[in-house]
C-alpha positions in Angstrom: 113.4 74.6 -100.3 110.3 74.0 -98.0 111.1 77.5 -96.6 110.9 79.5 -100.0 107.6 77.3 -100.9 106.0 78.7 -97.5 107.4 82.1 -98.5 105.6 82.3 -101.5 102.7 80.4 -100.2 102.3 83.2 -97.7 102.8 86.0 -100.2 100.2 84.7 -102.5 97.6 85.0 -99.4 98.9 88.2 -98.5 98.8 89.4 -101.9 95.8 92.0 -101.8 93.0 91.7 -104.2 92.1 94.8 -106.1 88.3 96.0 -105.4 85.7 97.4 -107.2 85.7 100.9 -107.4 82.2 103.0 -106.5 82.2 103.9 -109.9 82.5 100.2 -111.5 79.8 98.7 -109.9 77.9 101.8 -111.6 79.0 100.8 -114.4 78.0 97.6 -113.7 74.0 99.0 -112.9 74.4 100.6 -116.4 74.9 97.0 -118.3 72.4 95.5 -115.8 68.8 97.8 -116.0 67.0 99.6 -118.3 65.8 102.5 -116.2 66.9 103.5 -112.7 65.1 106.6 -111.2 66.6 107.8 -107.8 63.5 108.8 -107.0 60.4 108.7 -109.0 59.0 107.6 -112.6 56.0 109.2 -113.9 54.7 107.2 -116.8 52.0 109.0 -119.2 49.2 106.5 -120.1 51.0 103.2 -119.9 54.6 102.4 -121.8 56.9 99.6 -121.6 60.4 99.1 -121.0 62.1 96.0 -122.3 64.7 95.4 -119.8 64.7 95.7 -115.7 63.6 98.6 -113.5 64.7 100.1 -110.2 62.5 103.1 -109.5 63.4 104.6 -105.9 60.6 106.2 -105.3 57.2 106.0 -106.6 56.0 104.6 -110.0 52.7 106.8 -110.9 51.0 105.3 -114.3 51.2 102.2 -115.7 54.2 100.0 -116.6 54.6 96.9 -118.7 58.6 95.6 -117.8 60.4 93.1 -119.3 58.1 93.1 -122.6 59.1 91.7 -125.9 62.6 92.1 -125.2 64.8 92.3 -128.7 68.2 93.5 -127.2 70.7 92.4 -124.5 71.8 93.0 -121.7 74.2 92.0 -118.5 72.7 89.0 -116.8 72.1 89.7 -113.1 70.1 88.5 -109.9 67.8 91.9 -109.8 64.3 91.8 -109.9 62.3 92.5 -113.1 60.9 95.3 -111.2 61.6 96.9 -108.3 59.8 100.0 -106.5 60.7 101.7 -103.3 57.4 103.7 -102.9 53.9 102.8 -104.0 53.4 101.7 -107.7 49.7 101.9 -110.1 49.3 99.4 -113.1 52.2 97.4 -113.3 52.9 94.4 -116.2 55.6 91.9 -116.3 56.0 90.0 -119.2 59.1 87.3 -118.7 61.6 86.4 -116.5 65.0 87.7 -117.7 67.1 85.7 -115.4 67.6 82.3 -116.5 66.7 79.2 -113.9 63.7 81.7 -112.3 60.2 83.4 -112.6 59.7 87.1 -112.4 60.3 89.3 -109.6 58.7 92.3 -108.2 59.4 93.9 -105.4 57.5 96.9 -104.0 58.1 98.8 -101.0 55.0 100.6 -100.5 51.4 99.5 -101.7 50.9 98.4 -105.4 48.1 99.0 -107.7 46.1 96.0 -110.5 49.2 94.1 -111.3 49.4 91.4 -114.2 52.0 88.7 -114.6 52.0 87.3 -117.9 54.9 84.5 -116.7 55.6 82.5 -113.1 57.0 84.1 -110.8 56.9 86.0 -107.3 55.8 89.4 -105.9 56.9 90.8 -102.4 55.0 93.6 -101.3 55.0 96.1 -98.1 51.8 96.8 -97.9 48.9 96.1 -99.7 48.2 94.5 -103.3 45.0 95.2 -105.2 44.9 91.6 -106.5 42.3 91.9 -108.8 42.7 90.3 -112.1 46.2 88.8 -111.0 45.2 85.4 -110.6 47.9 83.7 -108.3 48.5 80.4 -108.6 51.3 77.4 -107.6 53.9 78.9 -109.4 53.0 82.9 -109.7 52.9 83.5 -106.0 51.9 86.9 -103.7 53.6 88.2 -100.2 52.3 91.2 -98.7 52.9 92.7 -95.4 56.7 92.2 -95.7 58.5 93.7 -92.8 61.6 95.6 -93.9 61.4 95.4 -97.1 60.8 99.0 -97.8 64.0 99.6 -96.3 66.2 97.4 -98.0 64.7 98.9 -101.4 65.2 102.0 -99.8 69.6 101.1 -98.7 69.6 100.0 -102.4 68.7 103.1 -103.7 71.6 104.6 -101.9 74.0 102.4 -103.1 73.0 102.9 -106.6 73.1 106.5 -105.9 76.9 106.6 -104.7 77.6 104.1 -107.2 76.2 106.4 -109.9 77.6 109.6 -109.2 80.5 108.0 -108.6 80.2 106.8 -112.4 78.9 110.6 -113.9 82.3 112.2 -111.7 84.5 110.5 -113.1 83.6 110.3 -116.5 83.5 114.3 -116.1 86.9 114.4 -114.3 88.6 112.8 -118.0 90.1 115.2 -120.9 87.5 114.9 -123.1 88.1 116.5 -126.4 85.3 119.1 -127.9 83.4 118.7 -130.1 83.8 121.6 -132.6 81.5 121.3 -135.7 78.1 119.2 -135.5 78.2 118.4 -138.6 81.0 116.1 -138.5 81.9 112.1 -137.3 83.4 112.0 -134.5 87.4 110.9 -135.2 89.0 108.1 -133.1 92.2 106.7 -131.7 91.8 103.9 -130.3 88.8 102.2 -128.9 86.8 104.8 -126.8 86.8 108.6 -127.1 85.8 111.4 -124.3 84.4 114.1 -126.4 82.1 117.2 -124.2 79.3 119.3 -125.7 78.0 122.1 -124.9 74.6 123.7 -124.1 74.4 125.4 -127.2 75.6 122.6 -129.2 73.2 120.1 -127.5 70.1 122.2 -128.2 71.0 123.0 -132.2 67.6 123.0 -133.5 67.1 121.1 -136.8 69.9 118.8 -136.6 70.3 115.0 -136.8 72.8 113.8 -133.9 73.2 110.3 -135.9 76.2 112.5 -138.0 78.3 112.3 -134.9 78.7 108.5 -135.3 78.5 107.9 -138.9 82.4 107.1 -138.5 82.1 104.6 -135.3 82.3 101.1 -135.5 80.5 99.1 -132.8 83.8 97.8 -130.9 84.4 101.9 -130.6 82.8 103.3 -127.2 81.9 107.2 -127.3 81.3 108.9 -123.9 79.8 112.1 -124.2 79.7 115.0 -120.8 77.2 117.1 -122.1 78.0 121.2 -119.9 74.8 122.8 -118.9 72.1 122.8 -116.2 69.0 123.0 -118.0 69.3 121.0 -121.9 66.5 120.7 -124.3 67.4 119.4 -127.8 66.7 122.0 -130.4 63.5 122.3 -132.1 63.3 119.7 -135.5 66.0 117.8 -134.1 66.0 113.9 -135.4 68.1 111.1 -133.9 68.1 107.7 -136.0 69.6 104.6 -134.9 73.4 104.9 -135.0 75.8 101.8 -135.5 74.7 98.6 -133.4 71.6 101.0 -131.9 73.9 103.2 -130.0 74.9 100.5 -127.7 78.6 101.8 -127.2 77.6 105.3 -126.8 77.1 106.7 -123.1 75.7 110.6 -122.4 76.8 111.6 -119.4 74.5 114.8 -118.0 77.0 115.7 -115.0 75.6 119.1 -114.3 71.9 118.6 -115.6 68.8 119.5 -113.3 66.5 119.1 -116.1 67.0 117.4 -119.6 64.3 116.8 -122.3 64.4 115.0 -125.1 62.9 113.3 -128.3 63.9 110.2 -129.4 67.4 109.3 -128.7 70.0 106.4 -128.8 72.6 105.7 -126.1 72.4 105.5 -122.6 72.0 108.7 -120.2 73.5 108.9 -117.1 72.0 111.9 -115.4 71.6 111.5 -111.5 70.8 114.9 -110.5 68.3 115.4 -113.4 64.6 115.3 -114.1 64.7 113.8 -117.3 61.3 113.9 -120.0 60.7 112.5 -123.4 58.4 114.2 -125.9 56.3 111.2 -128.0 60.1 109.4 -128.3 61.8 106.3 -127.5 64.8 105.7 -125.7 67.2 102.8 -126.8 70.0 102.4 -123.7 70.2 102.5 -120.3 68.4 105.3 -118.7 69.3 107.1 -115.4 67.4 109.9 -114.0 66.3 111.5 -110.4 62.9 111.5 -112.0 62.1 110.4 -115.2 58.5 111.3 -116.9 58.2 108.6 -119.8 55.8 109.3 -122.7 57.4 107.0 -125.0 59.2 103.3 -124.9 63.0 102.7 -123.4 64.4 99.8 -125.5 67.1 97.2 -124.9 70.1 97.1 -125.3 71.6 98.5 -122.4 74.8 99.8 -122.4 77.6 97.6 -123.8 80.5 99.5 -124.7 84.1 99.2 -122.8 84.5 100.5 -119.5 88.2 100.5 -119.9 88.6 104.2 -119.0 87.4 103.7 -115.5 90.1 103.9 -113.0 90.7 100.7 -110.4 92.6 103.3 -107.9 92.5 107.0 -107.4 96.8 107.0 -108.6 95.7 104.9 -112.1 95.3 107.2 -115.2 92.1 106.4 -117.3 92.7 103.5 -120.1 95.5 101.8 -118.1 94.0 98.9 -116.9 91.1 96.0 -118.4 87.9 95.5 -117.6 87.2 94.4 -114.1 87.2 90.6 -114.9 90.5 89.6 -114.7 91.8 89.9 -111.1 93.5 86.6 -109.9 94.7 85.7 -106.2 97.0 82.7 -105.7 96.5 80.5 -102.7 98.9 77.4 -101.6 98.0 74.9 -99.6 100.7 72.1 -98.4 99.5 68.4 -97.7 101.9 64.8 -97.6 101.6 65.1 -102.0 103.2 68.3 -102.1 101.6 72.0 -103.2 98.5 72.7 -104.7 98.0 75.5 -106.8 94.5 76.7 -107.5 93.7 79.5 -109.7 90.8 82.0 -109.3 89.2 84.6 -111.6 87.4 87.6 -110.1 84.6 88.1 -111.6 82.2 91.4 -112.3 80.2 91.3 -108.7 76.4 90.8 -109.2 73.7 91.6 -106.5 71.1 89.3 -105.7 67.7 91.4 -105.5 
């Protein structure tokens, strides 16, 4: 009997422990930030973005992060704000992880800063401290050695992760979308529809139609074809279902994408994404992103069921990546102890 115990025992250790794919922890950036730029964000005049920010390269205008929040998002370790280059005006208006100030990090030298909470701010180089007024508990490092290089292995991370992400959610059958003008029709609870150029810049037309139809529990993922997108002339966007939290535009192919104002996250990596005077509610993922209007929370929150754990598992066949559970069995003078433990979705600490 003590033999087929210690069997078992040793098959439960053995027992391999499925790992995150590239493409999950992207997904996982998605539910986490607000706005990630690969490389740079060029802000016009000063706008604000409710949730966190990752900016790989420079941030160029001014930036108020983390203000008036009114939508959720993933709780994570990340800073408020984080900038791999050399930012201008920058503004952060709460914490939004709980048991901490706010946290900035910047790789390169940072501009007049304001921090309207406590908190902490690790700089590379130089701060212009004026008007900043540090104190016990909203505190200043500058001169921090290697810190522009972490930021800087970070952003390749996110950018494997991500493309990781917008491949594979181009690699699924989607089904096309054939007439504008009509809800999308589900089975189930997500769809993979793709657009086209054409279709993308219809001039005139209100995209809310597409999801007049979807409930909030029902995730669309749209690949939108094309190089070079600009919605059409007269085009309107009002707020979906639930703000467009479960919908996800995925701009595999894009180099350039401009927009109005639009609901649903976009995930374009290779892109230089612009908004015209509009605000973006989602997740936002450019190369470069110039901002001349607001990106609201939330960020994305529909089901990432359709993401593979292995290359040989078909899309939909497996849960979120919560639920993974090794067994270990330990043997004292009482007997066997079983102890149960849930993987959970990995978080990085900024």
């Amino acid at each position: 009997m003590f033999k087929s115990v210690l069997c078992l025992a040793l098959a439960g250790i053995a027992a391999p422990v499925a790992a995150q794919t590239a493409s999950q922890d992207g997904m996982l950036l998605l539910r986490q930030f607000n706005v990630i730029t690969l490389s740079d964000l060029n802000v016009n005049n000063t706008q604000h973005v409710q949730g966190k920010v990752f900016v790989g390269g420079n941030l160029n205008g001014g930036l108020n992060v983390a203000q008036s929040p009114t939508g959720s998002a993933t709780a994570s370790d990340y800073a408020e704000l984080t900038v791999g280059g050399n930012v201008g005006n920058w503004n952060v208006d709460h914490s939004q992880t709980a048991g901490r100030g706010a946290l900035v990090r910047v790789g390169g030298n940072s501009g007049q800063a304001t921090m309207n909470t406590n908190g902490h701010v690790d700089v590379g180089g130089t701060f212009d401290t004026q008007g900043f007024n540090p104190n016990g508990t909203k505190t200043i490092s500058t001169g921090v050695v290697g810190l522009a290089s972490a930021i800087a292995a970070q952003q390749a991370t996110f950018s494997t992760d991500l493309h990781a992400l917008s491949n594979e959610l181009a690699a699924i059958p989607p089904a096309s979308i054939a007439n504008m003008n009509q809800s999308l029709s589900f089975v189930g609870d997500y769809a993979v529809y793709t657009m086209s150029a054409a279709q993308f810049g219809t001039s005139n037309y209100d995209f809310k139609t597409l999801f007049t139809g979807v409930a909030a529990n029902q995730t669309v993922v749209i690949n939108v074809l094309g190089s070079s997108l600009s919605i059409g002339g007269g085009s309107n966007f009002n707020a979906p279902v639930g703000d467009g939290a479960n919908i996800l535009w995925n701009f595999n192919q894009a180099q350039t994408v401009n927009i109005g104002n639009w609901y649903g996250s976009i995930l374009a990596p290779d892109a230089t994404l612009t908004t015209s005077n509009g605000n973006i509610t989602g997740s936002v993922v450019a190369r470069i992103f110039n901002e001349s209007g607001e990106v609201h929370l939330p960020t994305f929150g529909g089901t990432s069921r359709y993401l593979v754990t292995t290359p040989n598992n078909p899309p939909g066949a497996v849960p979120e990546p919560a639920s993974w559970m090794t067994m270990l069995l330990g043997f004292g003078a009482s007997g066997s102890i079983i102890r149960l433990r849930r993987r959970k979705e990995c978080v990085a600490t900024a």
